[in-house]
C-alpha positions in Angstrom: 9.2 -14.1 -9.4 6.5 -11.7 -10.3 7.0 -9.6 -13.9 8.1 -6.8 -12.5 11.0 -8.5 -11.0 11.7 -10.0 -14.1 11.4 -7.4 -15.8 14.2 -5.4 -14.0 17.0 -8.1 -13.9 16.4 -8.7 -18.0 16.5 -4.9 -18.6 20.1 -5.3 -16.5 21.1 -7.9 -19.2 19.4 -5.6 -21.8 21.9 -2.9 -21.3 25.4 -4.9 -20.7 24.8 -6.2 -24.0 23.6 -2.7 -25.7 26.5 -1.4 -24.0 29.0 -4.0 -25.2 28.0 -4.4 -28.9 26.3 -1.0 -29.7 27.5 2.1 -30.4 26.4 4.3 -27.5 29.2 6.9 -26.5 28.0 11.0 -27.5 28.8 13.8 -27.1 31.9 15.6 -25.6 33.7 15.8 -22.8 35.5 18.7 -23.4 39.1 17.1 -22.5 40.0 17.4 -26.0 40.4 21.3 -25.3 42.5 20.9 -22.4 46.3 20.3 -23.1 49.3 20.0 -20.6 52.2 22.2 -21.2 55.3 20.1 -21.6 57.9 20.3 -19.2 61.3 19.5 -21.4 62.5 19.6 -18.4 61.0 16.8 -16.0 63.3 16.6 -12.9 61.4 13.3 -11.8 61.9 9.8 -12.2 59.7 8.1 -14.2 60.3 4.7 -12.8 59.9 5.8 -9.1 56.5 8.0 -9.8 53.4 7.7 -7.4 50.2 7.3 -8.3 48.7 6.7 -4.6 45.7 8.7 -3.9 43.1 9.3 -0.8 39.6 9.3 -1.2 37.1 9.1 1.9 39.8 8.4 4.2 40.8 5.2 2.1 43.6 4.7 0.3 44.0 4.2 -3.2 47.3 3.0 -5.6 45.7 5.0 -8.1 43.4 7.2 -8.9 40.9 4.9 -11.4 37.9 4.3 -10.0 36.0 1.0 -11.7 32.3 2.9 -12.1 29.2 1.3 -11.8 28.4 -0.9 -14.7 26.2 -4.1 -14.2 24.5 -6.6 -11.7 21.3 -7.8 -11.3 21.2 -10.8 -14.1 22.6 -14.2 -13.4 24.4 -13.7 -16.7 26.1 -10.7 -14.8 28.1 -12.5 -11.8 31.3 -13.3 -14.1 31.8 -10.1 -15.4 31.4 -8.2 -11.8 33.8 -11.1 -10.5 36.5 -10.2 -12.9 36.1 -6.3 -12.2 36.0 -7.3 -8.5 39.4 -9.3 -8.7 40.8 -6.7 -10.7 40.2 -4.1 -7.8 41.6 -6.6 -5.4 44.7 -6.8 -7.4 45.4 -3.2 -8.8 44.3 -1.8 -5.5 41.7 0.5 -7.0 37.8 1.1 -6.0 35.0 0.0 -7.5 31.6 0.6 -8.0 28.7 -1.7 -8.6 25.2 -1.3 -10.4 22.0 -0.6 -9.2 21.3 -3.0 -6.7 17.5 -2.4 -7.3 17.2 -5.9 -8.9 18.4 -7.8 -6.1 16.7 -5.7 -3.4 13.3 -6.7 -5.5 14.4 -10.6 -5.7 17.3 -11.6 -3.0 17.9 -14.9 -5.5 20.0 -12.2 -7.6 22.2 -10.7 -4.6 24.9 -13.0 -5.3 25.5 -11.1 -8.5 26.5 -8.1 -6.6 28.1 -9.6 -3.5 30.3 -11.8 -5.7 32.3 -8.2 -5.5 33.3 -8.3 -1.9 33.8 -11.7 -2.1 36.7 -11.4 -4.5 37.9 -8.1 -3.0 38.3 -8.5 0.2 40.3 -5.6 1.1 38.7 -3.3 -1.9 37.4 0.0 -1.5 33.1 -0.5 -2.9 30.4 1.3 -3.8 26.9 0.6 -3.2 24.4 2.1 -6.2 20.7 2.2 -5.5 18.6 5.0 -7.6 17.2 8.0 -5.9 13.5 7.3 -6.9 13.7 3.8 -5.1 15.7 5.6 -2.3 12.5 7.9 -1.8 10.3 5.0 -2.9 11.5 2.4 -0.5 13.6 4.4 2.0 16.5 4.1 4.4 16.0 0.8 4.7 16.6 -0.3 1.0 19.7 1.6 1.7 21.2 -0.5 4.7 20.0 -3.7 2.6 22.4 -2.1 -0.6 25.3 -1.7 1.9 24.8 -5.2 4.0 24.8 -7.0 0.8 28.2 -6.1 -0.5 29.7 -4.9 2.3 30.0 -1.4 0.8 32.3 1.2 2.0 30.1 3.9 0.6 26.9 4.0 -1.2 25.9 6.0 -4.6 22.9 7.5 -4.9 22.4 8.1 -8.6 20.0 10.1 -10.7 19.1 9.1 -13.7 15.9 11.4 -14.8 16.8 11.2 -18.5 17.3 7.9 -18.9 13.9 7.6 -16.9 12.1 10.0 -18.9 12.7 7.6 -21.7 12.0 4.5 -20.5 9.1 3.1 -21.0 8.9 1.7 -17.4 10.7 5.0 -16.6 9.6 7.0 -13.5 8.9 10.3 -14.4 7.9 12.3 -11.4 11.3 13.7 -9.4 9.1 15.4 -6.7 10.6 14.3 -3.3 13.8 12.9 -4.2 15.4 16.0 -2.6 14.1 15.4 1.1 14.8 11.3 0.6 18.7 12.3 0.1 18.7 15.0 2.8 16.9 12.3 5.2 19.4 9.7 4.1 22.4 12.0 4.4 21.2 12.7 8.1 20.9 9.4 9.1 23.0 7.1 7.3 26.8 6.4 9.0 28.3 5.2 5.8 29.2 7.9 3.5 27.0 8.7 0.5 28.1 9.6 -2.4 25.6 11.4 -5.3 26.4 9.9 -8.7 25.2 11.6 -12.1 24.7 8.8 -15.5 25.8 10.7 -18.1 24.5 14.3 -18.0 27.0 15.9 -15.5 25.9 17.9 -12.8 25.9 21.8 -12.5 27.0 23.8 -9.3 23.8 24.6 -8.4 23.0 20.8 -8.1 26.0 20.3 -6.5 25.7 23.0 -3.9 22.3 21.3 -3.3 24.0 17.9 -2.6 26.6 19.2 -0.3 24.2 21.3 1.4 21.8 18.2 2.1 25.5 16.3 3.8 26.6 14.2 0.6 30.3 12.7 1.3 31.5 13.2 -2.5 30.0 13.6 -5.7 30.6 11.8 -9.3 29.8 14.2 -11.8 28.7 11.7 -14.5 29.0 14.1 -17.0 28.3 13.9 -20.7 30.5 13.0 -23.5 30.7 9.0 -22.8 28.2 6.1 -22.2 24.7 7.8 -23.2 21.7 6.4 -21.6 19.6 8.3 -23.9 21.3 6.4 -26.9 20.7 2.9 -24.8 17.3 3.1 -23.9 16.9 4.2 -27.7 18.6 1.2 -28.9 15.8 -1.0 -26.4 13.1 1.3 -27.6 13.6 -0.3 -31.4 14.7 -3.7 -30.4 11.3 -4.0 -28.2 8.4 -6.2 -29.8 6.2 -3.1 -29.8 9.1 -1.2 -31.3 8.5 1.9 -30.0 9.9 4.8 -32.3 8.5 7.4 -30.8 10.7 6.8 -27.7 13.3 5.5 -30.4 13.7 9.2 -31.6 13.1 10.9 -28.2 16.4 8.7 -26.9 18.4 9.5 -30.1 17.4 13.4 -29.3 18.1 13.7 -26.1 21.8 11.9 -26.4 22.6 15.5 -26.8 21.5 16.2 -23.6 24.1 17.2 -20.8 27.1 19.3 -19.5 30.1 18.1 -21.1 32.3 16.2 -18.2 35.0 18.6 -18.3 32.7 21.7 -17.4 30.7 19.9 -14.9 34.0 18.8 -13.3 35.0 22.4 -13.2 31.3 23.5 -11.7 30.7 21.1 -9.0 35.0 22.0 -7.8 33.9 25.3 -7.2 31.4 24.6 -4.9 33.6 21.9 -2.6 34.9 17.8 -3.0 35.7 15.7 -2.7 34.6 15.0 -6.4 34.8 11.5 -8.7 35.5 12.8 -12.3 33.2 10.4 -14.7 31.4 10.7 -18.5 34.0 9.4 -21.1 37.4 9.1 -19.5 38.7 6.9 -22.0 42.7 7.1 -21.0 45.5 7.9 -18.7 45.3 11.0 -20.4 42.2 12.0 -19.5 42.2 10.6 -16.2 45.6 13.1 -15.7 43.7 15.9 -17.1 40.4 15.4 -14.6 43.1 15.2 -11.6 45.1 18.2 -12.6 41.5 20.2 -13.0 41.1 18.9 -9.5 39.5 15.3 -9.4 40.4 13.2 -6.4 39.6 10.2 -8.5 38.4 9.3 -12.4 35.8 6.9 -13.1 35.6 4.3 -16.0 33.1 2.4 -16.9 32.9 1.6 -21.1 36.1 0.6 -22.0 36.6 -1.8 -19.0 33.6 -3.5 -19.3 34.1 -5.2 -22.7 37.5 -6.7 -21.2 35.6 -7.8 -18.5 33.2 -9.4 -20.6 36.4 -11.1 -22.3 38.7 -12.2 -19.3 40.7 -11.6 -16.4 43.5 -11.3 -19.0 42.0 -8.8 -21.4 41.2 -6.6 -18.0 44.5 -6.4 -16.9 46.0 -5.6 -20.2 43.7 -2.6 -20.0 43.6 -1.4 -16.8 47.9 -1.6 -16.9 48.1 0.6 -20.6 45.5 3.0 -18.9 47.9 3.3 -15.5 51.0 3.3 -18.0 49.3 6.6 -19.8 48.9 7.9 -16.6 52.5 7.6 -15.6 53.5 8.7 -18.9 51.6 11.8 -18.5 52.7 12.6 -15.1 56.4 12.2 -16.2 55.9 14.6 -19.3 54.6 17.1 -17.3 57.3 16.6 -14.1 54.9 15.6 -12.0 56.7 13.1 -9.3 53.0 12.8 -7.0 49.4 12.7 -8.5 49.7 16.0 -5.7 51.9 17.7 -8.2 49.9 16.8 -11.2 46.9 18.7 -9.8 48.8 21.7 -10.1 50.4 21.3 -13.1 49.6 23.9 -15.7 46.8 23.4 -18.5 46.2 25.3 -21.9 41.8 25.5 -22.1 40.9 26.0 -25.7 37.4 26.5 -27.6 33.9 25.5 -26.1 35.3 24.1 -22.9 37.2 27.4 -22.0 33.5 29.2 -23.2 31.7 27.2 -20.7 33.9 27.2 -17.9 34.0 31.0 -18.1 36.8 33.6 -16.6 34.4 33.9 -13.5 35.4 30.3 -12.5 37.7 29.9 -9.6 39.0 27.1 -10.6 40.0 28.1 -14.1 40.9 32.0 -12.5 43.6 30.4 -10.2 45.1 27.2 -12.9 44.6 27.7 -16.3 46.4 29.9 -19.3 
């Protein structure tokens, strides 16, 4: 295997473990300003409510999505196994890592396709980044999608995390035209997937203009990549604290997820709400703002790291919240939840502004 190889599937390792032990998460999401108005009044059974959702012509028991966390690193197949079977079993999508690892070295593609082979019948998402998309083209993308089996593929974009890196690619010129050419030739659907800085509707009008099938937002306020590759910067042997200082800077970088959510719905959807959904709560709250399905990545993966056990116990208290919330706020259907009403306070109901025609039409 030649050292850049190498070098890829240990910096996979790298940030599982940064991610698991390290504290990472900053910023806000801005769901801390958005409250439901209580319905004293529910008129809906809370044993009997339905969580099923439709996302790409697939269905889905409930809206969590399982984002794209790791892969890539032997030490990586058990974890994406037990994420995999939870899928299967919960009937929820999933997404997987960058594939760029395996596509460099095919001894690591059983890290990734371990996922289809415990779910089956799951709705997956193949990940490869958009530098390697332009770097490598189409092809790299059929490879990503054969080797799982994917039912869509995620292109994401990652330019901060890159422009921290020490390995990072720092020139963005031509990434456009590689998604626009993918989008035009490509029959499974492609979904554009922020890391952690959200996207803006500009962006997003980009995307759907060059033929994207969804878009994850990614916004900011969970898992910062800035903050990781910060934490790599100071455990390298070269300790580099320059880069160090630029990562812990820049982990203030972004559009909080709740403002990005609201930017990228007033251009079109379908849209994956993702950046620090921590809760049924929160994944209520990116629905009723008009999510057709919530990502989350952090507090899933350490579970995962744990066992199948650990998973479910968190993936059932996160549907249970969920449930809970719909009930308090009547909401029978996750299609009555999205209009149920919403108080926006403080920064969030700055940024989303009165001009918004998502906030001019839902919220007080």
């Amino acid at each position: 295997m030649s050292d850049k190889k190498r070098f890829t599937s240990s910096r996979k390792l790298d940030h599982l473990r940064i991610c698991a032990e390290e504290a990472v998460e900053c910023g806000e999401t801005g769901f801390s300003d958005i409250r439901f108005v209580h319905n004293a009044l529910p008129e809906c059974d809370m044993g009997t409510i339905d969580t099923l959702v439709r996302f790409l012509n697939h269905s889905f028991r409930s809206p969590l999505f399982i984002s794209a966390m790791t892969g890539g690193h032997p030490a990586t197949k058990e974890v994406n196994a037990r994420l995999a079977r939870a899928a299967e079993h919960y009937g929820i999508g999933i997404g997987v890592g960058s594939q760029r690892a395996a596509l460099e070295n095919k001894a690591l593609a059983d890290t990734f396709s371990v996922v289809r082979d415990e779910a089956p019948g799951a709705f997956i998402v193949g990940n490869l980044g958009v530098v390697q998309l332009r770097d490598h083209g189409i092809e790299w993308a059929e490879k990503a999608v054969e080797m799982i089996g994917a039912d869509a593929i995620a292109i994401h974009l990652n330019f901060l995390q890159e422009a921290i890196q020490p390995e990072g690619d720092h020139n963005a010129t031509g990434c456009f035209a590689a998604l626009e050419d993918l989008c035009r030739e490509f029959k499974t659907p492609v979904i554009v997937k922020e890391t952690g800085c959200g996207i803006s509707a500009f962006t997003s009008r980009k995307c759907w203009g060059a033929g994207v099938s969804a878009i994850d937002i990614g916004g900011w306020g969970g898992t910062s990549w800035a903050a990781v590759e910060s934490v790599r910067a100071a455990e390298s042997s070269t300790a580099d604290m320059r880069l160090k200082t630029l990562g812990e800077t820049f982990s203030e970088w972004g559009i909080p997820t709740a403002v990005s959510l609201a930017e990228v719905l007033s251009t079109g959807g379908p849209v994956i709400a993702s950046g620090g959904i921590r809760s049924g709560g929160d994944i209520a709250k990116g629905l009723a703002l008009g999510a057709d399905l919530c990502g989350m990545a952090l507090p899933l993966l350490r579970p995962a790291m744990e066992s199948d056990e650990a998973l479910s116990g968190a993936i059932e208290m996160v549907q249970n919240e969920l449930i809970t919330t719909m009930f308090l706020t009547g909401s029978a259907t996750v299609a009555d939840l999205k209009s149920a009403p919403l108080y926006i306070m403080g920064r969030t109901r700055q940024m989303i502004g009165k001009d918004n025609p998502v906030r001019a039409q839902r919220y007080h």
